[in-house]
C-alpha positions as CSV (number, residue, x, y, z in Angstrom):
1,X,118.8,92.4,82.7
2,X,115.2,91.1,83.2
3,X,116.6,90.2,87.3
4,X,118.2,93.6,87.8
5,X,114.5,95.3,86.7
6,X,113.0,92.6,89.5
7,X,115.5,94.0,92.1
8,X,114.9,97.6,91.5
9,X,111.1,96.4,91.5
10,X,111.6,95.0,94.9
11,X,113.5,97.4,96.4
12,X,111.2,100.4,95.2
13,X,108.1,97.9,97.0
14,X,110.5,97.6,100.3
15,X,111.1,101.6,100.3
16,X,107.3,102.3,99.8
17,X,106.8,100.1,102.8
18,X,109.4,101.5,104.9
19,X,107.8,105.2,104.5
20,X,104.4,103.9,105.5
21,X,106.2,101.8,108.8
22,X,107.7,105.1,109.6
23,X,105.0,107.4,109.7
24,X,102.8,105.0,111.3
25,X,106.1,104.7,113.8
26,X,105.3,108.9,114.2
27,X,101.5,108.3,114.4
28,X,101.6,106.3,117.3
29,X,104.5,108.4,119.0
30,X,102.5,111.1,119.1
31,X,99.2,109.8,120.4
32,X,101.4,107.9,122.8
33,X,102.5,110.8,124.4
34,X,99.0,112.3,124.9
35,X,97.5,108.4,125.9
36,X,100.5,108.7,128.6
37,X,99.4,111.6,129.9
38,X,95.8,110.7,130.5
39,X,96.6,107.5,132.3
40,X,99.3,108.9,134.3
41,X,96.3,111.5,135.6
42,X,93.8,109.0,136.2
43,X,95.7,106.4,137.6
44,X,96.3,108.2,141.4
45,X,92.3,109.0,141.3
46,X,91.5,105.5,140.4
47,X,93.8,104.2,142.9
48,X,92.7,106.2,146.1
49,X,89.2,105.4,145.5
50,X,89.5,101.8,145.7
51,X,91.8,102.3,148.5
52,X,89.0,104.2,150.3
53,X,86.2,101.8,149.4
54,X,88.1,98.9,150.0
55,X,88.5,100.6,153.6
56,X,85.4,101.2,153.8
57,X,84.0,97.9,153.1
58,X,85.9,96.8,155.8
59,X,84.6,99.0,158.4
60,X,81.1,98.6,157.2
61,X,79.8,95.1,158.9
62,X,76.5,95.4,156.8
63,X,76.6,94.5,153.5
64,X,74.2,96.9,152.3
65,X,74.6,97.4,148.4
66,X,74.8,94.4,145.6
67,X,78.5,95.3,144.6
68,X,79.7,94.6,148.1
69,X,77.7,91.1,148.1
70,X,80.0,88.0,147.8
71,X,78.3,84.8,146.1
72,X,79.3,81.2,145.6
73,X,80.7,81.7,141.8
74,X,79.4,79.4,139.4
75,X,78.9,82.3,136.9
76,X,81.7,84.3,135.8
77,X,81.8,87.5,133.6
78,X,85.1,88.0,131.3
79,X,85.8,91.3,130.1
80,X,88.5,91.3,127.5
81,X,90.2,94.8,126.3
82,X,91.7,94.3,122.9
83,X,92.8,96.5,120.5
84,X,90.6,97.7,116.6
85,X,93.8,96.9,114.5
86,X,96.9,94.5,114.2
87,X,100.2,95.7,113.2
88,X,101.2,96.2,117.1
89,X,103.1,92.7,117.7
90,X,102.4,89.9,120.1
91,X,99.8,92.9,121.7
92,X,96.5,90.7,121.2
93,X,98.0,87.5,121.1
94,X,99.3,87.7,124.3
95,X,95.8,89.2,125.2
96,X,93.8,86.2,123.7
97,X,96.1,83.8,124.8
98,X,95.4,85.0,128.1
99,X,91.9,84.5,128.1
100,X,91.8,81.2,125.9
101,X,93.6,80.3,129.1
102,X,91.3,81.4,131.6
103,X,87.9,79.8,129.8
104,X,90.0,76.5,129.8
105,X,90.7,76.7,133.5
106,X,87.1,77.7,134.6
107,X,85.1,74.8,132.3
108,X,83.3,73.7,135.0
109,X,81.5,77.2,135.2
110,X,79.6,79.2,133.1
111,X,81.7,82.1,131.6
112,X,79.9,84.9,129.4
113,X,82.6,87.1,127.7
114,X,82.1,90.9,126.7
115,X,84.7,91.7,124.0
116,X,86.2,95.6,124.1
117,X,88.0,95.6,120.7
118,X,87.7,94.1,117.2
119,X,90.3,91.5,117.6
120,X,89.3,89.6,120.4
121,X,85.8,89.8,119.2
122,X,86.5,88.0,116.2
123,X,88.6,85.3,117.8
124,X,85.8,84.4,120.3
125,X,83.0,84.9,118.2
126,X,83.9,81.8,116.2
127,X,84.2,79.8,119.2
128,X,81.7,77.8,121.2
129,X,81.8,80.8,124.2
130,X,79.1,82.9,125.2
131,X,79.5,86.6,124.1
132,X,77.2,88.5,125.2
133,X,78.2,91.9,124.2
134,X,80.9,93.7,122.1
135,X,82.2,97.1,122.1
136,X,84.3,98.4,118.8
137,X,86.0,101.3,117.4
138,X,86.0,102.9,120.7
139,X,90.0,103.8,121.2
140,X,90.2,106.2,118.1
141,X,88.6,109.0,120.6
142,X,88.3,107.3,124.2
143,X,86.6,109.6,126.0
144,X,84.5,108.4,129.8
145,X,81.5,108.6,128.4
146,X,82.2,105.8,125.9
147,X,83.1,103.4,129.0
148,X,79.7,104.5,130.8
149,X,78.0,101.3,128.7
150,X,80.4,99.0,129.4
151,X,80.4,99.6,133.4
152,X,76.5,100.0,133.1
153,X,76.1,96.6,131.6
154,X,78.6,94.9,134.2
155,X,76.5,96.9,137.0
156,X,73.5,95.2,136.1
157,X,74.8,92.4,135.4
158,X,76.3,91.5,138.9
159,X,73.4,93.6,140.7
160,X,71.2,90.9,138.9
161,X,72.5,88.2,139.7
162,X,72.6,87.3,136.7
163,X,76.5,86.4,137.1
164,X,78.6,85.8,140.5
165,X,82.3,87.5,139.5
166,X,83.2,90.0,137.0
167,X,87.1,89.7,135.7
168,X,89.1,91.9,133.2
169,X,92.2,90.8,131.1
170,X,93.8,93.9,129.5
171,X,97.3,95.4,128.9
172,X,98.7,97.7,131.6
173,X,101.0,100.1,130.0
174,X,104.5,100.2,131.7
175,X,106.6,101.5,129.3
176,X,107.2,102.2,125.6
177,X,109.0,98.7,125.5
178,X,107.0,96.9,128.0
179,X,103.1,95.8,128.5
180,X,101.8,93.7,131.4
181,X,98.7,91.2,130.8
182,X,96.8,92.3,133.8
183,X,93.7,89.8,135.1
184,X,92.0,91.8,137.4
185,X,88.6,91.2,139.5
186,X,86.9,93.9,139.4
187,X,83.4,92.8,141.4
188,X,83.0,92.5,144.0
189,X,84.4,94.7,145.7
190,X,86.8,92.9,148.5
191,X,87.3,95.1,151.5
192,X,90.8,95.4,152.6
193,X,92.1,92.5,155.1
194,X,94.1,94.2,157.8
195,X,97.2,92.8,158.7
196,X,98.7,92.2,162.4
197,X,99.1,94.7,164.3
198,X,97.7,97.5,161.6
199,X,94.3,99.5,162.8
200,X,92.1,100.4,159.9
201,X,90.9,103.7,159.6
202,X,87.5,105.0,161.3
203,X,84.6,107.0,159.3
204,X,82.2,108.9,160.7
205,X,79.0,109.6,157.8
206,X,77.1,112.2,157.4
207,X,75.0,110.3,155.2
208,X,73.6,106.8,156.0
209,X,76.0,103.9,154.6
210,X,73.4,102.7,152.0
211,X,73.3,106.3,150.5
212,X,77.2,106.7,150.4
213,X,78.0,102.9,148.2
214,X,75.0,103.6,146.0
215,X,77.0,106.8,144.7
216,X,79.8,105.8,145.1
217,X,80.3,102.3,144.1
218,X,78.9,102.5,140.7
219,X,81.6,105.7,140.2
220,X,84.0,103.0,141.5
221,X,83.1,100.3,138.7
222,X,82.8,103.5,135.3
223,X,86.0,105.1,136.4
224,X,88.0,101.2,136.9
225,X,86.5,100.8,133.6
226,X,87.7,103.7,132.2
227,X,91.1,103.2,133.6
228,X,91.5,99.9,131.9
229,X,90.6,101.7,128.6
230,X,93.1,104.0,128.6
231,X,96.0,101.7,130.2
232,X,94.7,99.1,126.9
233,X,95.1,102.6,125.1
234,X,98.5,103.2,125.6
235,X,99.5,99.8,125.7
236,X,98.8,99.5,122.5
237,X,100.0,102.7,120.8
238,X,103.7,101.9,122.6
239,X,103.0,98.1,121.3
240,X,102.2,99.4,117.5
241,X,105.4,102.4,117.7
242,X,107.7,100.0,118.8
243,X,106.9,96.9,116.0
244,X,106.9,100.1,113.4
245,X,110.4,101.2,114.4
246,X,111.3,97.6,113.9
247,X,109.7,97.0,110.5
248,X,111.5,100.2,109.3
249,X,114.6,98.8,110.7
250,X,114.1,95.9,108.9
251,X,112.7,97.0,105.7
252,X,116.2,98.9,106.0
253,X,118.1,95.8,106.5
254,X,116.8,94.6,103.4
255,X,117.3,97.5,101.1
256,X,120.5,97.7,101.7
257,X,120.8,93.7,100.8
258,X,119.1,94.0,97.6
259,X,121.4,97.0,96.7
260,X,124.4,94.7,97.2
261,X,123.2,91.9,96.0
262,X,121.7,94.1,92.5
263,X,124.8,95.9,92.6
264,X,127.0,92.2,92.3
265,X,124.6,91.0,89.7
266,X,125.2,94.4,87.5
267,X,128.9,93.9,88.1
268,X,128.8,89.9,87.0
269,X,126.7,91.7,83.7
270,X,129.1,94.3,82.8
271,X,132.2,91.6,83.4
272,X,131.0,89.1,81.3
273,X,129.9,91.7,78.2
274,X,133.6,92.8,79.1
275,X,134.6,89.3,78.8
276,X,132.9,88.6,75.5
277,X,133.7,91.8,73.7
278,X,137.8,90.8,74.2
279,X,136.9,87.3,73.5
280,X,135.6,88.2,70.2
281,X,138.3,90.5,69.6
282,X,140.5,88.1,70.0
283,X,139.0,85.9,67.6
284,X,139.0,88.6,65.0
């Protein structure tokens, strides 16, 4: 009797689980769908303005502002975007894996890291790499003006001098069931190479160059920022709803086990009670 009492134990534990899967399952469906919308908006904005910087860059023979200016790099700047919490799968693994990789290809240079995210803060912090700044608790309201310090610090940063490249590893959302690890240089900005045969397009200013890249650029750099945010955001919601709806699935899995296998041992009980009331019957 004592094992049936442990497998009605257990199986009251699994179902207490499986309730707390599910309506973190629900949580992150419903953020998900709001995270979706925001970075399905932002993303066309955020694309056409490096499209027409880029262009511009490239019709502009004067390199007249410090985002624009390329420099032998023996300093680079890692941004990494991970997530406040676990229970969302291989989300920050693959994350830190990604940049464990990148500090181990670029030894021969000095990387400084700024963390975004509790997760990869604590991995690096405990490593001989040079953080030198950490964002946290950030993605439970992301809102612009929370990426404003993060841009501001890269701005001045690479304005400086202080570092030759800036780089971000994050997770681009695709879909529910899939999340890219993006690597993405974010300074400087590269003007766009023309190909064969294809004729940029022409600009005429109203303003003097110098005037339009210092408004513009740093706008560039806080709404890139921002984008990589909210791609991280989603990412991880649709990383976190999807290893829910498989923990419920499996905490189902293994209700249904224990049930069998507590409803075999009650049926070897009750046979052999059966078998030793007749038994002593007999013997009577």
């Amino acid at each position: 009797m004592a094992a049936l009492l442990d497998i009605r134990r257990r199986i009251r534990s699994v179902k207490s689980t499986q309730q707390i899967t599910r309506a973190m399952k629900m949580v992150a469906a419903a953020r998900l769908r709001r995270a979706q919308d925001r970075i399905f908006n932002a993303r066309p904005y955020a694309n056409q303005m490096m499209a027409l910087l880029s262009s511009v860059a490239a019709r502009t023979t004067d390199r007249c502002h410090p985002l624009l200016l390329e420099r032998p790099i023996q300093r680079q700047l890692l941004v990494l975007v991970t997530s406040d919490r676990g229970l969302c799968g291989g989300f920050n693994a693959n994350l830190i894996r990604a940049a464990q990789s990148y500090v181990d290809e670029h030894r021969d240079r000095d990387i400084s890291i700024i963390t975004v995210g509790r997760k990869g803060r604590d991995y690096f912090i405990k490593r001989p790499v040079k953080v030198i700044g950490e964002h946290i608790n950030i993605f439970g309201r992301l809102e612009f003006n929370q990426s404003q310090p993060i841009s501001k610090s890269i701005i001045e940063l690479y304005s400086e001098e202080k570092v030759d490249s800036v780089d971000f590893i994050y997770n681009e959302f695709k879909s529910i069931m899939t999340q890219r690890v993006m690597v993405e240089r974010y300074l400087p900005i590269k003007p766009i190479v023309p190909t064969s045969g294809e004729t940029l397009i022409d600009y005429i200013y109203e303003q003097p160059a110098q005037e339009i890249f210092n408004s513009l650029l740093p706008r560039y750099v806080e709404i890139e920022v921002y984008r990589a945010l909210l791609e991280s955001q989603a990412a991880e919601l649709a990383a976190r709803m999807t290893a829910m709806d498989a923990a419920t699935n499996n905490a189902r899995e293994m209700i249904d086990s224990l049930t069998l296998y507590m409803n075999r041992v009650r049926q070897a009980a009750i046979t052999r009670e059966i078998i030793e009331v007749v038994s002593g019957a007999a013997a009577t």
